[in-house]
NUMI-590584 format. One record per residue: residue in one letter; x, y, z negated of N, C-alpha, C in turn. Coordinates in pm, whole numbers, plus 50000, padded with zeros to 5 digits. Each point is the difference from the previous one (the first is absolute). Example, Ala and Ser with C-alpha at 12.3 -4.5 7.8 and 13.67 -1.06 7.14 Angstrom:
2
a513194943149220499115011950000500905012050000;s499655010550072500825011949994499235010949927;
END
This chain:
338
x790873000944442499734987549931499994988550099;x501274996750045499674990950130499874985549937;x500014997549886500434986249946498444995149995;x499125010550017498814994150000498994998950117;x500825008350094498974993950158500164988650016;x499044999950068499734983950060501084995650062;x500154987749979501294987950128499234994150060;x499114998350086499434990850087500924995750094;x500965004850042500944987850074501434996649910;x500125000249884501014988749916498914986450005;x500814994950068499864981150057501294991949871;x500165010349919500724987549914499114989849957;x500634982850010499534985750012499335001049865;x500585002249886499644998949844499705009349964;x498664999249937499665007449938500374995949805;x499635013349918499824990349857498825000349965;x499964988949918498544999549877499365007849984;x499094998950006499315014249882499754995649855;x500335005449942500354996449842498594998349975;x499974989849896498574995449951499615013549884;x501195006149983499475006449827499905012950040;x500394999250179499655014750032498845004850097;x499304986850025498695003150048499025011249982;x499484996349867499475011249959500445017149967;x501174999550005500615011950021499575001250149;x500384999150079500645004650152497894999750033;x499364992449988498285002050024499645010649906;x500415005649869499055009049963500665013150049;x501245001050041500145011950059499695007150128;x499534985150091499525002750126498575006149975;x499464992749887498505000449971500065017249931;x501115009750017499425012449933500065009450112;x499964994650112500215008050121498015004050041;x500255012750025498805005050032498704993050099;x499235000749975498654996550084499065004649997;x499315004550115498885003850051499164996849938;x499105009749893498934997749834500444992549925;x501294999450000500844989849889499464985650039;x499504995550128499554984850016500924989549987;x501325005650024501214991149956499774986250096;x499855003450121499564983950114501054994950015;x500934993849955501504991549994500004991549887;x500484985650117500004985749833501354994650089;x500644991549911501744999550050499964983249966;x500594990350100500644992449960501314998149999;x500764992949879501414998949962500014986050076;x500904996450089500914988249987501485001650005;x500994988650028500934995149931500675017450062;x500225003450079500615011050068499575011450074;x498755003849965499165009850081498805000349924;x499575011349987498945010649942498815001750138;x499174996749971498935005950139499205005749931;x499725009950092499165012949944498394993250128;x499084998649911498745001650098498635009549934;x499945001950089498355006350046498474997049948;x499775006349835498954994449944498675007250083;x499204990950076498585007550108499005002449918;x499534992149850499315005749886500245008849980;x501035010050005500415010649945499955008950145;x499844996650072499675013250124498875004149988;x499805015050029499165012649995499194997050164;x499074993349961498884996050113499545015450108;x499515007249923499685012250061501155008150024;x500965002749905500925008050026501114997550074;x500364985650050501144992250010499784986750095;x499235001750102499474991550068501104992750101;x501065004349991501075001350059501204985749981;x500035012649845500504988049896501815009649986;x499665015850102501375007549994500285003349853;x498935005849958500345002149841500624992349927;x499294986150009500514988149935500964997950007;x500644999850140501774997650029501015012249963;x499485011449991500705010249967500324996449837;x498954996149895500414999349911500684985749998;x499924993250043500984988249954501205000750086;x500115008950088501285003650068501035008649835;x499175006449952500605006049857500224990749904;x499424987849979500044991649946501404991550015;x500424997950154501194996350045500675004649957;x500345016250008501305004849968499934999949870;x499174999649947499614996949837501144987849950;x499874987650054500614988750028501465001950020;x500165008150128501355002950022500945003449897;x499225014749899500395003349917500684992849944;x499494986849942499914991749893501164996350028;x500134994450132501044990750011501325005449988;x500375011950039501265006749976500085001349871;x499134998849896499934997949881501354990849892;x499444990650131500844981649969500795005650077;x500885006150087501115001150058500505000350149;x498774998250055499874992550122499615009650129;x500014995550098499335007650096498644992150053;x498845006649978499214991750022499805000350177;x499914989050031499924993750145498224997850039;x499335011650045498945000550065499424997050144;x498784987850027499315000650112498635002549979;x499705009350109498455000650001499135000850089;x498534989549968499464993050087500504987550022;x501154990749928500564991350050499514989250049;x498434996750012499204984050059498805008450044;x499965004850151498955003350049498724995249990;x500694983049935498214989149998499275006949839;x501055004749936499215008849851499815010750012;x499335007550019500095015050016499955005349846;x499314999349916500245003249874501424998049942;x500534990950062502264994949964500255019850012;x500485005049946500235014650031501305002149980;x501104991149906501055001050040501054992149907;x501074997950052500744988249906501275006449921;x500404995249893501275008649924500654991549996;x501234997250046500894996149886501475006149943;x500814995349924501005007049923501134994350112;x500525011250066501775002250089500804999049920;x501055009450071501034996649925500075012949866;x500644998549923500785002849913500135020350042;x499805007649916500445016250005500025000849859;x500295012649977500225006749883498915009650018;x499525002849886498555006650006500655014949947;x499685008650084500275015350021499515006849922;x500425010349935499275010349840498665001950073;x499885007750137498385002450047499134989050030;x500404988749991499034987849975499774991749877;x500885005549915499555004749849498715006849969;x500185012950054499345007749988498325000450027;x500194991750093498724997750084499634987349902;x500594991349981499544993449872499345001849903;x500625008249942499705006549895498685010550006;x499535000150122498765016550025498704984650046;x500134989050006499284992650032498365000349917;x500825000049836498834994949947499105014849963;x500555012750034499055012850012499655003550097;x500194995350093499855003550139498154997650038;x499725011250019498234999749971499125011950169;x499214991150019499555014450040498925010549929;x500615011350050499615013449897498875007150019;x498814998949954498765005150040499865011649884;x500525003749945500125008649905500375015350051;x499985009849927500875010750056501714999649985;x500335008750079501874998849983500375008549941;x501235003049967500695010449918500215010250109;x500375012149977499905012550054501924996850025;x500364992550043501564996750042500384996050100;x501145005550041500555000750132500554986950001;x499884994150149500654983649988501504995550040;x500484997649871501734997950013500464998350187;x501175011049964500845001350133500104988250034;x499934996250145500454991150055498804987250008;x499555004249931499104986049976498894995950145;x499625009050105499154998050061500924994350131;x501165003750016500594998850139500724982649918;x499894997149873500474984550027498774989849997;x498495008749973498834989250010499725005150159;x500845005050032499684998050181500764989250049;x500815002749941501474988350063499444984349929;x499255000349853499164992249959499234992250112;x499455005450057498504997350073500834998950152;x500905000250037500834999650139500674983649968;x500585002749886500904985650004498754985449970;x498835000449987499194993950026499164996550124;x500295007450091499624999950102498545013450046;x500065005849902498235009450022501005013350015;x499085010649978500365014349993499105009949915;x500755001949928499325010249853499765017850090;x499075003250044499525011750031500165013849913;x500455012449989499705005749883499425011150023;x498915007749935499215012350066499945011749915;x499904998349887500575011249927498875006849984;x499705014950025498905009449976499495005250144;x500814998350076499215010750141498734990850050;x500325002950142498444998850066499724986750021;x500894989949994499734987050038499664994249880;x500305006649886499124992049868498605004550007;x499795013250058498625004349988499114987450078;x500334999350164499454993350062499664988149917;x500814989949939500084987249931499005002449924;x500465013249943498415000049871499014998650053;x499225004450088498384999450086500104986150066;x501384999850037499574982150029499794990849901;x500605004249845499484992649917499104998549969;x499165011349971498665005149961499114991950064;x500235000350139499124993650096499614983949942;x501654994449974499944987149992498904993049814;x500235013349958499334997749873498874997950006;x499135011750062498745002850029499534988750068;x500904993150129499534990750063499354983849918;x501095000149918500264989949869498784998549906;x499765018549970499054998149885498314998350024;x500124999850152498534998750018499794987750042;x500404990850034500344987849970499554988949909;x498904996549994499714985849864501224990449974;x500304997550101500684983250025501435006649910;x500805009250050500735004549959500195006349820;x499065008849966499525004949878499934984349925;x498874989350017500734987549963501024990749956;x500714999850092501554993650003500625011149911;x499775010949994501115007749905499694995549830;x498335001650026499544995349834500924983849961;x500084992250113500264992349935501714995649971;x500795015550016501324996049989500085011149895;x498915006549894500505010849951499294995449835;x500955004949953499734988149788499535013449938;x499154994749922499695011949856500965001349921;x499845006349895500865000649931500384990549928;x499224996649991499854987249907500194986250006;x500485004250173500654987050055501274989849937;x499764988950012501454989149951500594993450112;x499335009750155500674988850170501405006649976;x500444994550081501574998250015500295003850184;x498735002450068500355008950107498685012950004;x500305001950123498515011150019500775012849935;x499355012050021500545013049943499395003249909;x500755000749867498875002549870500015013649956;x498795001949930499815014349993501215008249932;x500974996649957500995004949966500865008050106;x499784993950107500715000650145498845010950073;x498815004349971499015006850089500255013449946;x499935010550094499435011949961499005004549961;x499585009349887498635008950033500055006250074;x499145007150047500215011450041499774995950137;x500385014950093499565002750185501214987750038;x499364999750152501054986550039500895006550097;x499955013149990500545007150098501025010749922;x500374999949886500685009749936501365003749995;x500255015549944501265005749971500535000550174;x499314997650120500665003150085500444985850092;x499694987749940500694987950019498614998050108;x501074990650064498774986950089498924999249928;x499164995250056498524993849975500444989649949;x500184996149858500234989649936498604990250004;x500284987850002499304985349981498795004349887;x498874995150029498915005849819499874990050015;x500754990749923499924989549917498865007049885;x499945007149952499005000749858498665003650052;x499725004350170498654993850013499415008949976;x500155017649974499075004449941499704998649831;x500804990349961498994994749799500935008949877;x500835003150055501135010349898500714988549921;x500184984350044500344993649906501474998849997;x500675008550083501625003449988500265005249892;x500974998249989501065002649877500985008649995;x500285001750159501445005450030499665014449974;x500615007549969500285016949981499705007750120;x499065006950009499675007850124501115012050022;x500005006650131501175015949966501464996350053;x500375010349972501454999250050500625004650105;x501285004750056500284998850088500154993350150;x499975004950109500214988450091500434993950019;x500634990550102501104991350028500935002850036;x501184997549997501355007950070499834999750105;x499624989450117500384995650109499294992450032;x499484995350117498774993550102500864990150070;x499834983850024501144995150080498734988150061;x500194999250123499004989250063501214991450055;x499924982649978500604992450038499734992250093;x500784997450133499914998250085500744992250064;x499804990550113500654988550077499824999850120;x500664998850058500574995450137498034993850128;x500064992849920498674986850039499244998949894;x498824989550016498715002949905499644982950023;x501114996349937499134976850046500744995349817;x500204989749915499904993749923501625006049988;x501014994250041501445006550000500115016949961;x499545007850063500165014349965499234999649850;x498794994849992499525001649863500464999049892;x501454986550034500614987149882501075017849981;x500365005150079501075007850016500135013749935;x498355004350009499165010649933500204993749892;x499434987049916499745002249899501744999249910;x501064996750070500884998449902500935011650019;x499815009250082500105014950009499815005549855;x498634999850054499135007749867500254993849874;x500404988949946500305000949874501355003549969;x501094996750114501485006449966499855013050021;x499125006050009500215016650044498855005449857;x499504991449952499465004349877500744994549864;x500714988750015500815001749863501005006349996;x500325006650128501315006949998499745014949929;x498535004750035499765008249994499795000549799;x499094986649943499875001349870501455001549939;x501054992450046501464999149961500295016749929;x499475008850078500095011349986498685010149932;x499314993349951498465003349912499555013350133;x499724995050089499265002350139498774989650033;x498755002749969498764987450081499285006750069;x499244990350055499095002450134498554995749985;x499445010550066498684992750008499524993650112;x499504990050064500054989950118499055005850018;x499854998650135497895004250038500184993250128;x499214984649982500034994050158498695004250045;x498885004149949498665009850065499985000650151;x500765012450011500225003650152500424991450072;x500194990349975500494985450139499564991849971;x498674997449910498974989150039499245003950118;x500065011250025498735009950115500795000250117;x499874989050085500794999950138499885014250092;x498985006749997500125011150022500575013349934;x500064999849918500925009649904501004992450029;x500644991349938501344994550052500725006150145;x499254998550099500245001450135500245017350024;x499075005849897500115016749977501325003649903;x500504990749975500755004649890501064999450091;x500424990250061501214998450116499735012150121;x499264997049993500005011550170499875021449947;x499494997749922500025013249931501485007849948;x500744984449894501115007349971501304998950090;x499824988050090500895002750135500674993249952;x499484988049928500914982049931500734995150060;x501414995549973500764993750108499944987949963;x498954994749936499604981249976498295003249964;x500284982849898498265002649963500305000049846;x499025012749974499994999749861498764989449923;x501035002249893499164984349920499445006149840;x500945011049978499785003549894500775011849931;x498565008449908500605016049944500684998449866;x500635003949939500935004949916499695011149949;x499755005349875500265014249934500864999649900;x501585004850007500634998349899499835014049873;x500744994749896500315007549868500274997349878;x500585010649932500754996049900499084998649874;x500124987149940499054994249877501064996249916;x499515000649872500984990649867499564994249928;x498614993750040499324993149962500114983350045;x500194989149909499554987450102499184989349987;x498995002050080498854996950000499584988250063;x501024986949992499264993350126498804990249957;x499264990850106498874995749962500764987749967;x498894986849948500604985549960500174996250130;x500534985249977499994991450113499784989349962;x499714986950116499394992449947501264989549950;x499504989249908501134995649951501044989350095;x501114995550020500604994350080499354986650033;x499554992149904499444980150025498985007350135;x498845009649989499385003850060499934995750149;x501575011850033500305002250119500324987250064;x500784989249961501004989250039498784988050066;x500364996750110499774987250051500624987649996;x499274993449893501224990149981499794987950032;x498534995950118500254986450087500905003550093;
END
């Protein structure tokens, strides 16, 4: 799918418009790109020829995210979210990021290149956008379509990161006790136990971010064999999701080169082209950034499995036919329009 990597060096003089009637298109599709407790920290301004993606700090995870890596990982997904869009309209979208060191929240600029023909697999990826969910649920007892893992490697390469894959032997075991660790570390924790209450909805919720109980499990946070999943439900049984099931096909930790604002922007638009590629094909994932809030687990997780970068983040794939995703918030929302 080369029509959709980045051009950071096309220096063509003209750019075009961005269509007034396609604003809100090209922002709500960025806006369905994954985030860390669904906080959705990305607000966009439109002018005459460029899209900027910035950095909502209300929406950063104080305890969990002190960093602000999480934050950029998901609005790095948010970008390619954007990107998406724009091959939409025809174009190659023309990306910088970081472009005004005096803004640090500026996270990155779009505008519409030249002219392509949009390819059946960027169709496709189109089209897996608006199911594209992560899967806290159990998976189907199904093997994951041929081919599919060696092109969300090549996924996660042509972005600049590296998609890891571990499968069942001993290096998933290890990961597991390092997860465990990172849970346990988590759950004894006030400050932390906190911040989760306040990104997680009842049922009965009408927010438009946060993970609603529709999205939580009952049940152990450790089940069917999987990672130490996130307890969002706290202990209260107020999940919804279906306990049971089979495991995951496959274990994949994503990984980069370096660990500063750039690798993050790079992580995060990895990870959403390597997850709609994957829904394209009714394949989801369950995210677990857990283990790399804990600089020490993090640091165990690299040196243990013999990382050839820094990992940022786990993956459990499998096959679902279900689509489940959460709301989002509405587009006027997001937009900065002094």
């Amino acid at each position: 799918m080369p029509s959709i990597t980045r051009h950071p060096s096309d220096k063509q003089p003209d750019r075009a418009q961005i269509p007034d009637d396609q604003v809100g298109h090209l922002v709500a599709m960025a806006a369905r790109a994954p985030s860390v407790h669904n906080t959705q920290p990305w607000r966009f301004r439109v002018r005459a020829k460029t899209v900027e993606v910035h950095a909502d700090r209300s929406r950063q995870l104080a305890a969990e995210d002190p960093m602000g890596r999480e934050m950029l990982i998901s609005c790095g997904a948010a970008i390619f979210g954007l990107r998406l869009a724009m091959r939409q309209l025809g174009r190659i979208p023309v990306v910088a990021l970081l472009p005004d060191p005096s803004q640090p929240d500026l996270l990155a600029e779009l505008s519409l290149g030249r002219r392509a023909r949009v390819a059946a697999e960027e169709w496709e990826l189109m089209a897996a956008v608006p199911h594209r969910h992560t899967h806290r649920g159990p998976f189907a007892a199904e093997p994951l379509p041929a081919g599919l893992l060696a092109g969300l490697e090549r996924d996660a390469a042509a972005e600049g990161a590296t998609l890891i894959l571990l499968g069942t032997g001993g290096a998933r075991q290890s990961l597991k006790h390092l997860v465990m660790t990172a849970a346990r570390w988590q759950h004894r924790n006030p400050v932390f136990q906190a911040e989760q209450r306040r990104w997680t909805r009842p049922a009965d919720s009408m927010s438009r971010d946060g993970v609603p109980a529709r999205a939580l499990r009952a049940g152990p946070a450790h089940p069917d064999g999987r990672l130490a999943l996130r307890d969002f439900d706290l202990g209260g049984q107020a999940g919804l999701l279906q306990a049971g099931g089979p495991p995951s096909a496959m274990t994949g930790i994503l990984i980069t080169a370096g660990d500063g604002p750039v690798e993050w922007l790079r992580a995060g638009q990895a990870l959403n082209r390597l997850l709609i590629h994957a829904a394209s094909r009714w394949v989801f994932a369950d995210l677990n950034s857990e283990p790399m809030e804990c600089p020490a687990v993090r640091a165990r997780i690299r040196g243990r499995l013999a990382l050839p970068g820094v990992p940022q983040l786990l993956l459990e794939f499998g096959r679902a036919h279900t689509a489940a995703a959460t709301a989002r918030r509405p587009v006027d929302e997001l937009l900065i329009h002094a």
